[in-house]
C-alpha positions in Angstrom: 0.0 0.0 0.0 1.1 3.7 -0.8 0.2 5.8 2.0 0.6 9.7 2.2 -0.2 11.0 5.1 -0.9 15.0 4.6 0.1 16.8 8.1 0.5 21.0 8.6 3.6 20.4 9.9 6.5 17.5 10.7 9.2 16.8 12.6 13.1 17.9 11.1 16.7 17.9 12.4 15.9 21.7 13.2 12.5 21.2 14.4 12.2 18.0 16.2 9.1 18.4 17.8 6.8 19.0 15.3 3.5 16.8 15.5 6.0 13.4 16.4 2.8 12.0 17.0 2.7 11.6 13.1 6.0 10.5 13.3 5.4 8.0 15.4 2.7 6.4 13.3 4.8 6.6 10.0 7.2 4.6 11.8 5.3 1.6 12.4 3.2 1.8 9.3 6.9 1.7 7.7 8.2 -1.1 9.3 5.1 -3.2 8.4 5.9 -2.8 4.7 3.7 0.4 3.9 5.4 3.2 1.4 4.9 6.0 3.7 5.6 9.7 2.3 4.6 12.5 4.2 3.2 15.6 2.6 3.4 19.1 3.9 1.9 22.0 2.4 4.1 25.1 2.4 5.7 28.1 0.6 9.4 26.3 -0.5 9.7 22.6 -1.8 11.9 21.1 0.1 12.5 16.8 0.2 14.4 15.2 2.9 14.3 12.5 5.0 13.8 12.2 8.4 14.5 9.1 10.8 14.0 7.1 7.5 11.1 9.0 6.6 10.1 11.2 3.1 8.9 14.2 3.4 7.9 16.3 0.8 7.3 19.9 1.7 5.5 21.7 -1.1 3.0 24.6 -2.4 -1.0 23.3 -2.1 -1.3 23.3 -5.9 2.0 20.7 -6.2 0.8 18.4 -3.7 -2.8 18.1 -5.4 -1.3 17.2 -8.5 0.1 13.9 -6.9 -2.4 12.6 -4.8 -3.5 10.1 -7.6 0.2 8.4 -7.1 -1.1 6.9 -3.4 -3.6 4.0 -2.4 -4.7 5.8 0.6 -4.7 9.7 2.3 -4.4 9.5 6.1 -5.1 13.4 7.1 -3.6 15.0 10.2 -4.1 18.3 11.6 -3.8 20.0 8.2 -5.7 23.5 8.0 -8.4 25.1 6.2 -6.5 28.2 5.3 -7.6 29.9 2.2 -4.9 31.7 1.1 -1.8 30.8 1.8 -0.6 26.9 1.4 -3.0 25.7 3.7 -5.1 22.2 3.2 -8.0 24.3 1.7 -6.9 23.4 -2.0 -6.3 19.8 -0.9 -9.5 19.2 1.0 -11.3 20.0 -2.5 -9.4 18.0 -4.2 -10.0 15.0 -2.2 -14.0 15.5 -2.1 -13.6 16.2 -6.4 -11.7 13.1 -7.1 -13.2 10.8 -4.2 -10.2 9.4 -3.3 -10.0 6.9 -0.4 -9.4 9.3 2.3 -8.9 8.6 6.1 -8.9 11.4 8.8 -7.7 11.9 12.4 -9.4 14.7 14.2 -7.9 16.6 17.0 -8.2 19.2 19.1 -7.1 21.9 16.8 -9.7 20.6 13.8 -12.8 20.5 16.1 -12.9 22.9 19.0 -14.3 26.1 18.9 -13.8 29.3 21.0 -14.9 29.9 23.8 -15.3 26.5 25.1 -12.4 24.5 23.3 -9.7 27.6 23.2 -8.6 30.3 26.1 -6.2 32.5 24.1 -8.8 35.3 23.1 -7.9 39.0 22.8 -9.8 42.0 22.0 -7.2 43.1 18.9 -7.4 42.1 14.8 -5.5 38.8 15.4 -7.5 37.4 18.0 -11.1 38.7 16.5 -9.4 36.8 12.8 -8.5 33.6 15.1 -12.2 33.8 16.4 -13.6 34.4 12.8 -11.5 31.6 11.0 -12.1 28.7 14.1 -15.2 29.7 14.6 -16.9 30.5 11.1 -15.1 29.5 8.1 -13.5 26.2 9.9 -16.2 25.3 11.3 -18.7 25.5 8.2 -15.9 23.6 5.6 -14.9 21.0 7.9 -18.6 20.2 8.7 -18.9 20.3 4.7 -15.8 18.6 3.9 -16.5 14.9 6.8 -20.2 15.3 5.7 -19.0 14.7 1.9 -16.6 12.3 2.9 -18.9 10.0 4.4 -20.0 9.4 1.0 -16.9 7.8 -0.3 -14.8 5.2 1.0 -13.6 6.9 4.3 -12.8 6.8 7.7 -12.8 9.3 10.8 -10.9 8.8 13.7 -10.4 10.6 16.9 -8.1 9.8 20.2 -10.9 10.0 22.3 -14.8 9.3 22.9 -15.3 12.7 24.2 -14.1 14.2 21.3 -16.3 12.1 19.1 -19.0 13.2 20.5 -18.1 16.6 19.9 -17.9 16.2 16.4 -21.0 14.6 15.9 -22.4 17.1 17.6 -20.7 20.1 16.1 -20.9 18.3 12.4 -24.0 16.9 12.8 -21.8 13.3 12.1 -23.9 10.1 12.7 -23.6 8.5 16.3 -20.8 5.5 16.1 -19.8 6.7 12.5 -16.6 7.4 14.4 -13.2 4.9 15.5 -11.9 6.4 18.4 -8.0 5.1 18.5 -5.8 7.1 21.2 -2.3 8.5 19.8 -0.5 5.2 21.0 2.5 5.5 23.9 5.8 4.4 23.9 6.2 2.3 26.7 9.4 0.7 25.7 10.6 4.2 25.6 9.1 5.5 28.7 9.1 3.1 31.4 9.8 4.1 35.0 10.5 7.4 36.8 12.7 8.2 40.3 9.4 7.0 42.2 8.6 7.1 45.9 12.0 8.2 46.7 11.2 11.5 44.7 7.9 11.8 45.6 8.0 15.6 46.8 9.3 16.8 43.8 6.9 17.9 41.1 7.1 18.5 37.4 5.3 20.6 35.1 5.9 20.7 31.4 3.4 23.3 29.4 3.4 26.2 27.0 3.2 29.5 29.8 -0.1 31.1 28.1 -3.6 31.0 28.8 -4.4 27.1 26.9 -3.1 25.6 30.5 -3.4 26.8 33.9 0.1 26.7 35.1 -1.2 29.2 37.7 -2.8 26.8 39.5 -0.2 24.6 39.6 2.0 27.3 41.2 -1.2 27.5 43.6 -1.2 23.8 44.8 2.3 24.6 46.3 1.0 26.8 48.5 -0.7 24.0 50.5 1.7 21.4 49.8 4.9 21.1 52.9 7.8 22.6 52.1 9.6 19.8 51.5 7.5 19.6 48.2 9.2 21.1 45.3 8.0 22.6 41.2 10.0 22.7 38.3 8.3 24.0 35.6 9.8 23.7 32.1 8.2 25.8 29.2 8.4 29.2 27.6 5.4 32.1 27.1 3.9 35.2 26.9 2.4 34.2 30.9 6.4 33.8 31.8 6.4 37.6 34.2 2.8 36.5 35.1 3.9 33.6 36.9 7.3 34.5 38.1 5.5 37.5 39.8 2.8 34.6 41.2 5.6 32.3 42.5 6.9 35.7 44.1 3.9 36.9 45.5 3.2 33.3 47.4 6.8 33.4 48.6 7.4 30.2 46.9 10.5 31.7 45.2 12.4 29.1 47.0 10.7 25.8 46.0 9.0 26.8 42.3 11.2 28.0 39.4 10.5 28.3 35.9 13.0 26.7 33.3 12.2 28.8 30.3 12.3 26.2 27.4 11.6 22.5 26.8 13.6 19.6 26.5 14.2 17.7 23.3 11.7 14.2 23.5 14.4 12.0 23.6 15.4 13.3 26.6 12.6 13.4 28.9 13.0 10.0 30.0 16.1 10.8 32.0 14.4 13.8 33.0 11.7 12.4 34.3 13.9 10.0 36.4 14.7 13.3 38.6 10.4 13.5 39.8 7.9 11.6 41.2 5.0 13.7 40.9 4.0 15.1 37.3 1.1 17.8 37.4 -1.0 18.3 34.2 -3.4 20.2 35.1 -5.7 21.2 31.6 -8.4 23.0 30.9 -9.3 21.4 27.8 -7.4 18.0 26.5 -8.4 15.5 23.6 -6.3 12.8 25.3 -2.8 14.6 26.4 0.5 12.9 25.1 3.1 13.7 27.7 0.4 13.4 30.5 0.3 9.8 29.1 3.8 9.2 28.4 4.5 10.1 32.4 1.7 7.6 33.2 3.6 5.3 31.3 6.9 6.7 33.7 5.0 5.3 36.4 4.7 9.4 38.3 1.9 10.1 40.3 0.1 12.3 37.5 -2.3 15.1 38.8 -4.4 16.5 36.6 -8.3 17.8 36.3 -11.6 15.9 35.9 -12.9 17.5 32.8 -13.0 17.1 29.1 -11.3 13.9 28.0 -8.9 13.3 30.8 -10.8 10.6 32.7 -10.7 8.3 29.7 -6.7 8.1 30.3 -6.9 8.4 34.3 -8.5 6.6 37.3 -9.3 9.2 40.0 -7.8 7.6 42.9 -6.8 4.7 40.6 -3.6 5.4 38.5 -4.0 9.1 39.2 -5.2 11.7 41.0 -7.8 14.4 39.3 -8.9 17.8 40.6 -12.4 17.1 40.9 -14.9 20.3 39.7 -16.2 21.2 43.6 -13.2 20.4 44.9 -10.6 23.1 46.7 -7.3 23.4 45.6 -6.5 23.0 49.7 -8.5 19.9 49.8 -6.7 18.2 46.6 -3.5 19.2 48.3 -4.3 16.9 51.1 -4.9 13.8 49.1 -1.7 14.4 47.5 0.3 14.4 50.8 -1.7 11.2 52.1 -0.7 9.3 48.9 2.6 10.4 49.7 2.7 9.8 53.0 1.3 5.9 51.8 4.3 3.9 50.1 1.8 1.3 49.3 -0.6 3.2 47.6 1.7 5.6 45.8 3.3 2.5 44.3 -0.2 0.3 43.6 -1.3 4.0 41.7 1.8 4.7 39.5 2.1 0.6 38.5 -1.5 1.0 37.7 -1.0 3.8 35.7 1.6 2.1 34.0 -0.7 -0.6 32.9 -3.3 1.6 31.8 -1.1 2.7 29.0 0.4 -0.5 28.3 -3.1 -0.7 27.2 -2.4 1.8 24.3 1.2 1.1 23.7 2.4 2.6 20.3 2.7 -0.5 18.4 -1.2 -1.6 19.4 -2.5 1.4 18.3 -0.7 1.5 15.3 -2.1 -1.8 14.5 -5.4 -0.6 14.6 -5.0 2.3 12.4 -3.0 0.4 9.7 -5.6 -2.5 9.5 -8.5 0.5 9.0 -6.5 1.8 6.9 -6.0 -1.0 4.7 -9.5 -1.7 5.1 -9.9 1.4 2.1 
């Protein structure tokens, strides 16, 4: 089977982190025997190869006139921009010449403001963000799966919450959708520091309003002192929180690392914590939430949206709970931490859970779907 999988965006020597979650899949479609080129719309060509990978990075117009070359289209978080090399030219091209098509929906292709995004402001970027998720998105991308369901086709999300916000957004027919979680590498990430390092807390997240790193600055205010947050990511919310950490005196305990660490080193970060808080205000599944269940960390993180599909309250996790105080979610922490026994049966539970979705199971899945067009 040739398979092209059409993504906004992909991983490069310089860029490493782009959408790996793509990555990941072209990697075991590849080593089951599937021609895998990738397909990037954008303003230069440009052709390498990455981790064994093709890419082809090209304008809209070039990559329409070689879709007829593949057996199969897997879409990925490619845009409906209009007018510059967007997916918009692609889209129409795939509804035109009916060509088997399969698509993963995620965050970014579904929600809508002000439920599904946080990042509004009152200024000609923000109102043109509201206008283009909102309005224009929403209305082709409702057009484009409707049409889609009439050919031979598939739609995919990582979680049942989020397919039942398409169907509900996109007026899709209930069960029409295969939910399929991005799939974890548990051979990659398999145990953290622990017990022994269970007072000190991690935090990886983008410092802007999507995720409320505030709070997680918050929860050290009723934690013991022992209890320690490192907080690795870069923002506009960077003097924000600083100036919070400040203000609570926890200047001491809670420091901001302004940047992220390359993927293939977060397991021998993660070795250094026992605690990981991702605490969301909005997640279709959460990758690196996952990948430190997989670590076996005592993950915190909220009760809303899809979260609870991936963690147990209580079970292989701990989630802030919509009536419940920040102060009174502290407390549970500390007896789970004061408890080597349940600390332990928690993070080996949550370790399990994603064995459950390991990367290679889930990529299983999606190629036999796949080669079901």
């Amino acid at each position: 089977m040739k398979l092209a999988i059409i993504t906004s965006r992909y991983p490069k020597e310089t860029q490493p982190y782009n959408h790996m979650f793509v990555h990941v899949r072209a990697l075991y479609f590849q080593s089951k025997g599937v021609d895998v080129t990738i397909l990037v719309p954008a303003k230069k060509n440009e052709t390498y190869t990455f981790q064994g990978i093709r890419v082809i990075e090209d304008s809209s117009s070039s990559i329409v006139s070689i879709l007829s070359r593949y057996d199969v289209l897997y879409l990925h978080l490619l845009n409906q921009y209009p007018l510059i090399d967007g997916g918009f030219k692609i889209y129409n091209e795939i509804v035109k010449a009916k060509y088997k098509t399969a698509i993963y929906l995620h965050g970014a292709d579904t929600l809508t403001y002000p439920n599904g995004f946080f990042d509004f402001k009152w200024n000609l970027k923000g109102i043109s963000k509201v206008l283009y998720t909102n309005v224009w998105k929403k209305y082709y991308m409702s057009r484009f799966l409707n049409q889609l369901l009439n050919t031979n086709s598939l739609i995919l999300t990582p979680s049942i919450w989020l397919a039942n916000r398409v169907e509900a957004i996109y007026g899709i027919e209930k069960g029409v959708i295969k939910v399929i979680p991005n799939g974890i590498d548990t051979d990659f990430f398999k145990s953290s520091g622990g017990y022994k390092n269970r007072y000190k807390m991690l935090c990886i997240r983008p410092l802007n309003s999507e995720y409320p790193v505030e709070d997680c600055v918050r929860l050290m205010s009723y934690l013991p002192e022992f209890f320690t947050l490192d907080i690795y990511g870069e923002g506009e919310n960077y003097e924000r929180i600083k100036q919070l950490i400040e203000h609570l005196g926890l200047s001491d305990r809670v420091q901001i690392i302004n940047g992220f660490f390359d993927r293939e080193e977060l397991p021998k970060l993660f070795q250094n914590y026992g605690i990981f808080n991702a605490f969301s205000r909005s997640d279709t599944q959460g990758v690196i939430m996952c990948e430190a269940l997989s670590s076996m960390m005592l993950v915190l993180s909220t009760n809303k949206t899809a979260i609870p599909e991936f963690i147990s309250d209580g079970t292989s996790g701990l989630l802030l709970n919509e009536n419940e105080s920040i102060q009174d979610f502290a407390n549970r922490i500390i007896a789970i931490c004061e408890d080597k026994t349940a600390f332990d049966d928690i993070t080996a539970n949550a370790r399990e859970s994603m064995q459950q979705i390991n990367w290679k199971l889930q990529g299983e899945k999606e190629l036999k779907l796949l080669q079901s067009l």
